[in-house]
HTML snippet that shows the backbone in 3Dmol.js (N, CA, C, O; Angstrom):
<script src="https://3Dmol.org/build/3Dmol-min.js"></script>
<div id="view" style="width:600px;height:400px;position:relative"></div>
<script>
const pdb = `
ATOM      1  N   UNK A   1      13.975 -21.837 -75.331  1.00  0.00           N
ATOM      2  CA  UNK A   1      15.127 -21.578 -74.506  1.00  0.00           C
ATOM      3  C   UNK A   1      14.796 -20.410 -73.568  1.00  0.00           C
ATOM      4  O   UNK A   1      14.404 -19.342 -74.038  1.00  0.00           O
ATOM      5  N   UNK A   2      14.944 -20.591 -72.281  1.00  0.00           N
ATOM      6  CA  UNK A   2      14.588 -19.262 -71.485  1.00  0.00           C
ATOM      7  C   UNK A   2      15.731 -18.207 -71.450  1.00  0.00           C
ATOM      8  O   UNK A   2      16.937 -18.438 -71.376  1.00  0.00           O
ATOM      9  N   UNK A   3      15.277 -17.332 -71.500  1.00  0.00           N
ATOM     10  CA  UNK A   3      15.538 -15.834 -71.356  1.00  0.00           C
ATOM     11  C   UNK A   3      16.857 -16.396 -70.321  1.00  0.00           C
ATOM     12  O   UNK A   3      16.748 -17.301 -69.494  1.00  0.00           O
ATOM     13  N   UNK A   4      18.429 -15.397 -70.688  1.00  0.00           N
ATOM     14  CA  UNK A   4      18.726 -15.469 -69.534  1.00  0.00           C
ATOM     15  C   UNK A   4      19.294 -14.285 -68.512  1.00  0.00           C
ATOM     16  O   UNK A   4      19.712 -13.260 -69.049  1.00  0.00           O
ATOM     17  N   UNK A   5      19.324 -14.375 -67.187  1.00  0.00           N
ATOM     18  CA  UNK A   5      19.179 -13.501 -66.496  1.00  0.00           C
ATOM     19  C   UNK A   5      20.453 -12.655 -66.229  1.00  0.00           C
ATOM     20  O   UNK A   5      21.590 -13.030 -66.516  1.00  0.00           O
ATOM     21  N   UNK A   6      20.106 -11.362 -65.594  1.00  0.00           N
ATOM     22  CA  UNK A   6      21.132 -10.284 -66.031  1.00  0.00           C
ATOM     23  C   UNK A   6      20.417 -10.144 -64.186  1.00  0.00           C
ATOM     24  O   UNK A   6      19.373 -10.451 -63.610  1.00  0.00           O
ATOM     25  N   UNK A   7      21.898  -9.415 -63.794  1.00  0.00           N
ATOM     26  CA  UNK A   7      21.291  -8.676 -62.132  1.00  0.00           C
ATOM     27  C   UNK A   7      21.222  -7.543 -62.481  1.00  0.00           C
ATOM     28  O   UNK A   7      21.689  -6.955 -63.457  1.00  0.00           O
ATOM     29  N   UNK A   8      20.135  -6.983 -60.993  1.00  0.00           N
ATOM     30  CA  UNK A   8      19.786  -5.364 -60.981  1.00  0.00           C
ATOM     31  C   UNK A   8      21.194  -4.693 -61.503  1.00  0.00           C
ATOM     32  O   UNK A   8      21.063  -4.091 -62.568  1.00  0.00           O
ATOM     33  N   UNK A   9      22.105  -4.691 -61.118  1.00  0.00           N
ATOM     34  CA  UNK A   9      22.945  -3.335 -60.957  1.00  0.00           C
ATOM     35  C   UNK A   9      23.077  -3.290 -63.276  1.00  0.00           C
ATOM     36  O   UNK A   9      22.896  -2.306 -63.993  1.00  0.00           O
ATOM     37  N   UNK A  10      23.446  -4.789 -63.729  1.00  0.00           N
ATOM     38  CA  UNK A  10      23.632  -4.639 -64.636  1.00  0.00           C
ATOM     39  C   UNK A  10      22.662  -4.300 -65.644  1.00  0.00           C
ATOM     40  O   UNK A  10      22.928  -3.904 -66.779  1.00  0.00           O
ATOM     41  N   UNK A  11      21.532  -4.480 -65.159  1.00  0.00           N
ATOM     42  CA  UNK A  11      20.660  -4.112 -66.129  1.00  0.00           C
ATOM     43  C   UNK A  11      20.231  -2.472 -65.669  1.00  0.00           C
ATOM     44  O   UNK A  11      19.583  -1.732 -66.408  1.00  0.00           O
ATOM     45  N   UNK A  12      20.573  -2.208 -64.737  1.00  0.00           N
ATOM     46  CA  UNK A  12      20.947  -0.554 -64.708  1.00  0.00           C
ATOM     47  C   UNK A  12      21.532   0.132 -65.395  1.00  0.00           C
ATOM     48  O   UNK A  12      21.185   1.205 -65.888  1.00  0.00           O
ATOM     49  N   UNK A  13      22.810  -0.622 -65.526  1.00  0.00           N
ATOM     50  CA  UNK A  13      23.762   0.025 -66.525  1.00  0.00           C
ATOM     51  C   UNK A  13      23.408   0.473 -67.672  1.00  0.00           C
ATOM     52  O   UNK A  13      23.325   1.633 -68.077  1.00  0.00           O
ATOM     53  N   UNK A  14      23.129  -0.876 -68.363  1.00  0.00           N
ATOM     54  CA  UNK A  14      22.734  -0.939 -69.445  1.00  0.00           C
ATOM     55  C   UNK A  14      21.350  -0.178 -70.147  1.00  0.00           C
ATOM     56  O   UNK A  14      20.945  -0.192 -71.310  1.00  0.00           O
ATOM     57  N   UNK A  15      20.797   0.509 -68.874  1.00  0.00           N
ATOM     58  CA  UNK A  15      19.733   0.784 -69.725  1.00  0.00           C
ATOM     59  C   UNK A  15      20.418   2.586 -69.426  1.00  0.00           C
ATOM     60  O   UNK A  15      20.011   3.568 -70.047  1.00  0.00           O
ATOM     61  N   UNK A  16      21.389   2.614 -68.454  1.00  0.00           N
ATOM     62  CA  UNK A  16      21.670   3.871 -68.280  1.00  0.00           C
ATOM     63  C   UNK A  16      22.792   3.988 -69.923  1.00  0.00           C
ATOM     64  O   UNK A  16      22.728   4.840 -70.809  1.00  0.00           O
ATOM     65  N   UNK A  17      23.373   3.241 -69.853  1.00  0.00           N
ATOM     66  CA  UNK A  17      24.561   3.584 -71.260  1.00  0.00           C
ATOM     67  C   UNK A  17      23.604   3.603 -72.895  1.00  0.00           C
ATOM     68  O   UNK A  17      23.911   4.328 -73.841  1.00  0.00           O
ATOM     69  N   UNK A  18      22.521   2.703 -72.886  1.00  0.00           N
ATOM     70  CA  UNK A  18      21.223   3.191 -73.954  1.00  0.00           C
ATOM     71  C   UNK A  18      20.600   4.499 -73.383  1.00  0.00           C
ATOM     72  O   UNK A  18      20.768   5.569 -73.969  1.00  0.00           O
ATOM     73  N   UNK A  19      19.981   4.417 -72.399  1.00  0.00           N
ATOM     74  CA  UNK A  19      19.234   6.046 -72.963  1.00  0.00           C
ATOM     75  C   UNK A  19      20.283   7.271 -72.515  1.00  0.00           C
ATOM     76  O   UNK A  19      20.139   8.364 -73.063  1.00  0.00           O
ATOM     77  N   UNK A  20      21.209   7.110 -71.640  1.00  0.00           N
ATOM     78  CA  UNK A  20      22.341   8.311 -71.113  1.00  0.00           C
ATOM     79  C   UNK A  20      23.186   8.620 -72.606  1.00  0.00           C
ATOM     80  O   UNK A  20      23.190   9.581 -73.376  1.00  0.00           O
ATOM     81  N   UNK A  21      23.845   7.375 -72.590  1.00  0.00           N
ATOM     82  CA  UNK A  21      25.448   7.686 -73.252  1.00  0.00           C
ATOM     83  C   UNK A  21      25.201   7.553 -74.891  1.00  0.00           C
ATOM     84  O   UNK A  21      25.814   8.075 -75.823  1.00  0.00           O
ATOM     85  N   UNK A  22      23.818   6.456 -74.872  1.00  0.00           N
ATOM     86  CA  UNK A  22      22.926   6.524 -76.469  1.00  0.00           C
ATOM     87  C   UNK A  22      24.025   5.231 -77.286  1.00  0.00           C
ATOM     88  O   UNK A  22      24.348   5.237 -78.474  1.00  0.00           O
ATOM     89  N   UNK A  23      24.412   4.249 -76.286  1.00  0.00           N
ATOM     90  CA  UNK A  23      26.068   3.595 -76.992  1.00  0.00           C
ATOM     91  C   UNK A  23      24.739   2.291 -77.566  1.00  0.00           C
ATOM     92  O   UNK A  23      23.705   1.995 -76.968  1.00  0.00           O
ATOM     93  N   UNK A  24      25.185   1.810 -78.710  1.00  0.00           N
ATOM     94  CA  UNK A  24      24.734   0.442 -79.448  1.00  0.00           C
ATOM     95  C   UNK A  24      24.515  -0.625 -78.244  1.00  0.00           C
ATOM     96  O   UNK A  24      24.933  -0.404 -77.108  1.00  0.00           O
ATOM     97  N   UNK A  25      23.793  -1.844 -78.623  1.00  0.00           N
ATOM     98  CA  UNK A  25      23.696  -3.282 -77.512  1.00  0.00           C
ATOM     99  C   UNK A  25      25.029  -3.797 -78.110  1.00  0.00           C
ATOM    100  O   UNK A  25      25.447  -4.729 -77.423  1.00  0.00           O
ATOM    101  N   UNK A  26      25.765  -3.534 -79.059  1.00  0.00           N
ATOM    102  CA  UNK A  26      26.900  -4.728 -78.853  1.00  0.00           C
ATOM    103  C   UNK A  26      28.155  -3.732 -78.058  1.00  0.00           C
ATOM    104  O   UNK A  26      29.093  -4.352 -77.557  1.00  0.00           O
ATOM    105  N   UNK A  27      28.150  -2.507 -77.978  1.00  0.00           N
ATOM    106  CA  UNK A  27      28.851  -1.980 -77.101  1.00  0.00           C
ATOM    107  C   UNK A  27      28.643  -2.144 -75.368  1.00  0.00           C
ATOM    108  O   UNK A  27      29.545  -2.112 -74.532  1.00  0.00           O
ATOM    109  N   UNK A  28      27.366  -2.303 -75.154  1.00  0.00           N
ATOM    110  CA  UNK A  28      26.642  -2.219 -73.625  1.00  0.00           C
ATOM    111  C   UNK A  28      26.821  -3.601 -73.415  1.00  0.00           C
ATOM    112  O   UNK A  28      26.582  -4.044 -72.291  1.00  0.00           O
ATOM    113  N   UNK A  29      27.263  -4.478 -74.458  1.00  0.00           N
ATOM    114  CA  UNK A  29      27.704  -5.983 -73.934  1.00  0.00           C
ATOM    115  C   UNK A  29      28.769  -5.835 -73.700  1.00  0.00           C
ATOM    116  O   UNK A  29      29.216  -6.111 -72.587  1.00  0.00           O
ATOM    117  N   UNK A  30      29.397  -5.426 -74.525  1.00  0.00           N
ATOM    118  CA  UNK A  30      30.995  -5.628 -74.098  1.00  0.00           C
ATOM    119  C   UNK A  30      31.299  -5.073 -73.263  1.00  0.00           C
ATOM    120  O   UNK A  30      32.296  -5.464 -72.656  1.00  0.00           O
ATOM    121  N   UNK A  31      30.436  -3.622 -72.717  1.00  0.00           N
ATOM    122  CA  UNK A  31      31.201  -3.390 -71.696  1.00  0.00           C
ATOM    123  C   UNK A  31      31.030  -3.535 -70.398  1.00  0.00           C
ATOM    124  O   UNK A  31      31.696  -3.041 -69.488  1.00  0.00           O
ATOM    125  N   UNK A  32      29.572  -4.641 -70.314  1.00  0.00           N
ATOM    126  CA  UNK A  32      29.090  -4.933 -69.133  1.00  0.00           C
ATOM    127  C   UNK A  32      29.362  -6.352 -69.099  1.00  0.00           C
ATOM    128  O   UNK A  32      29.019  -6.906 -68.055  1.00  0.00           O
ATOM    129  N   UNK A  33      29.992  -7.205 -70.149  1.00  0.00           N
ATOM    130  CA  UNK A  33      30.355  -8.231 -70.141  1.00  0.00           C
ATOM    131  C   UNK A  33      29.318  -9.371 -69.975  1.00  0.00           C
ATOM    132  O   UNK A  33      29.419 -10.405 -69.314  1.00  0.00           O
ATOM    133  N   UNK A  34      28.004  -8.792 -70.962  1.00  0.00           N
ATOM    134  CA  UNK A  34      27.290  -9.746 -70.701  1.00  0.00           C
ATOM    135  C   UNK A  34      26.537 -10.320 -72.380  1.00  0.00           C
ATOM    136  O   UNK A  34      27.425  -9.895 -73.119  1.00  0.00           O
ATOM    137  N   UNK A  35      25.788 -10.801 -73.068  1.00  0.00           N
ATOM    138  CA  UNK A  35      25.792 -11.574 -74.196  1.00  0.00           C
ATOM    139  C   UNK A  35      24.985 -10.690 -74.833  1.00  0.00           C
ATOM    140  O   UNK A  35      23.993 -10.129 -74.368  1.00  0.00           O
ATOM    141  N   UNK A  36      25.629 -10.551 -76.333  1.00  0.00           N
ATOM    142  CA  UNK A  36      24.480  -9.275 -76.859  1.00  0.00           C
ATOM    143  C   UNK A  36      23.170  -9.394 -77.476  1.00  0.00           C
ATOM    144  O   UNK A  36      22.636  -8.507 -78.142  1.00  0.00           O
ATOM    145  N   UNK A  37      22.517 -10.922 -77.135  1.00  0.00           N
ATOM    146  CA  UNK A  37      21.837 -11.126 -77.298  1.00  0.00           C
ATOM    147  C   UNK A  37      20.433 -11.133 -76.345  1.00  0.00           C
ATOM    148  O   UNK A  37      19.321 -11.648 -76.464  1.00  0.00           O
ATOM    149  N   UNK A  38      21.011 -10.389 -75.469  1.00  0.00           N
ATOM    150  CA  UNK A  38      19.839  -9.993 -74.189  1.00  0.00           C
ATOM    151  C   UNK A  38      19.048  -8.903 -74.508  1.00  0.00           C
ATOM    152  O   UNK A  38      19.630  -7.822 -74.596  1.00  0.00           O
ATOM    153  N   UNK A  39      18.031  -8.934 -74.672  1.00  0.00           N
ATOM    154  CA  UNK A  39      17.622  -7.645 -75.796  1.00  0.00           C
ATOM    155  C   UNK A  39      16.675  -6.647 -74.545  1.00  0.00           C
ATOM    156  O   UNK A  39      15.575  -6.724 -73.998  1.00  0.00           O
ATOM    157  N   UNK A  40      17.597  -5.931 -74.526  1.00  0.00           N
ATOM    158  CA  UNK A  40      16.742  -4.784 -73.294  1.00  0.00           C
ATOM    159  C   UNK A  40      15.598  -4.186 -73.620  1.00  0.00           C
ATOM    160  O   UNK A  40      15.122  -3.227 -73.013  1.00  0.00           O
ATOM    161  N   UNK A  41      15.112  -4.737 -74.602  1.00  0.00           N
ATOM    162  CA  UNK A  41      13.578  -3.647 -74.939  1.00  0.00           C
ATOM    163  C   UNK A  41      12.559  -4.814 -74.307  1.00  0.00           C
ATOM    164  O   UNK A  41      11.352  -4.880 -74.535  1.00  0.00           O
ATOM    165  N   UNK A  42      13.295  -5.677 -73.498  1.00  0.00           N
ATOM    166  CA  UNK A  42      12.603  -6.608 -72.998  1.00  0.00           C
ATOM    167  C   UNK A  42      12.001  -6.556 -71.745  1.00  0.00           C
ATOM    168  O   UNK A  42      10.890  -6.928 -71.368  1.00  0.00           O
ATOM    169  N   UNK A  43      13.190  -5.880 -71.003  1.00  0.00           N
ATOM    170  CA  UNK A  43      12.854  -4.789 -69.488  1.00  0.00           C
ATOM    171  C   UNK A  43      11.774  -4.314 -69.308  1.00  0.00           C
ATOM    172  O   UNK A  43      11.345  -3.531 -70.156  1.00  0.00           O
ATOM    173  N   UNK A  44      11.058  -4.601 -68.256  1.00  0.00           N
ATOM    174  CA  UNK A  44       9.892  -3.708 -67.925  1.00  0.00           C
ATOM    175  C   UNK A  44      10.000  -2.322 -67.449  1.00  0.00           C
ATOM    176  O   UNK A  44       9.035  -1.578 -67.272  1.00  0.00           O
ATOM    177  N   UNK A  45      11.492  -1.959 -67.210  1.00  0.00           N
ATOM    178  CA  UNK A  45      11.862  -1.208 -67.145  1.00  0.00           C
ATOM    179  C   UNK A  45      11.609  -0.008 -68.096  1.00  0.00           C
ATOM    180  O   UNK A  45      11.028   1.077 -68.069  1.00  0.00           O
ATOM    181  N   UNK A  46      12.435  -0.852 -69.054  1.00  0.00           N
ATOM    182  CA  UNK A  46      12.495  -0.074 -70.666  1.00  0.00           C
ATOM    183  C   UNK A  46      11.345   0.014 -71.132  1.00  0.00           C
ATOM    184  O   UNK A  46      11.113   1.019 -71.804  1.00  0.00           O
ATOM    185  N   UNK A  47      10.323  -0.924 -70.951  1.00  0.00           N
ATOM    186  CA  UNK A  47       8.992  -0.843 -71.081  1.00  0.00           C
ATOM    187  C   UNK A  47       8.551   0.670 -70.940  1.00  0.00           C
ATOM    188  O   UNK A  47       8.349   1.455 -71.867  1.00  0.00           O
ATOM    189  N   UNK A  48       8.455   0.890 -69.711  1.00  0.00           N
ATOM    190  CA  UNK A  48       7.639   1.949 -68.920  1.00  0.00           C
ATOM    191  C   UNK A  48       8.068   2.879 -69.006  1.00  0.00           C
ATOM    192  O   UNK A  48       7.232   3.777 -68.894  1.00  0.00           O
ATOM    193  N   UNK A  49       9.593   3.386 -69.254  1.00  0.00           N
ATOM    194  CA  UNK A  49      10.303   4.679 -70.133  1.00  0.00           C
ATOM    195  C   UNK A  49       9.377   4.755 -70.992  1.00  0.00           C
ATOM    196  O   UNK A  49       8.465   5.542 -70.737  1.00  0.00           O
ATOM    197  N   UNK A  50       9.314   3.899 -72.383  1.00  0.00           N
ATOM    198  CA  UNK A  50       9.142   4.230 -73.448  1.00  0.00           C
ATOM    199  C   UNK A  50       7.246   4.648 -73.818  1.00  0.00           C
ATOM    200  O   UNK A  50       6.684   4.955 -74.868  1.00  0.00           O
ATOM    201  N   UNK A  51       6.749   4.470 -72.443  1.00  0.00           N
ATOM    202  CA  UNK A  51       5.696   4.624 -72.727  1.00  0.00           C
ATOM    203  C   UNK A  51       4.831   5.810 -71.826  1.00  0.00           C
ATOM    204  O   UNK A  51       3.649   6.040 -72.084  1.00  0.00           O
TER     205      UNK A  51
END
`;
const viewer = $3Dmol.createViewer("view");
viewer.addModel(pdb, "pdb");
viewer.setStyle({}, {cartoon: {color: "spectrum"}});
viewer.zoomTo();
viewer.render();
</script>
C-alpha cells in the first residue's frame, strides 16, 4: 500500500508540534487532521534533524 501523502505546510507542522511543543503523533493528527498512521520519522526532514 503506498505511503500516503501529507502537503508541505502540514508536514511542517507536524514536525514543528514533535520537536517544538514535544505533543504525541496521535495528538499532531488530530490536530492537523490528518491519519495517525503517517509516521513522521519517515520525513527526510526528520531524517536530517536527527542526524
Amino acid at each position: 500500500m503506498p505511503t500516503p501523502k501529507i502537503n508541505m505546510r502540514k508536514l511542517k507542522d507536524a514536525l514543528r508540534l514533535k520537536l517544538v511543543g514535544g505533543q504525541s503523533h496521535q495528538q499532531i493528527a488530530s490536530a492537523l487532521g490528518i491519519a495517525k498512521g503517517i509516521p513522521l520519522h519517515t520525513s527526510p526532514y526528520h531524517r536530517q534533524l536527527n542526524h
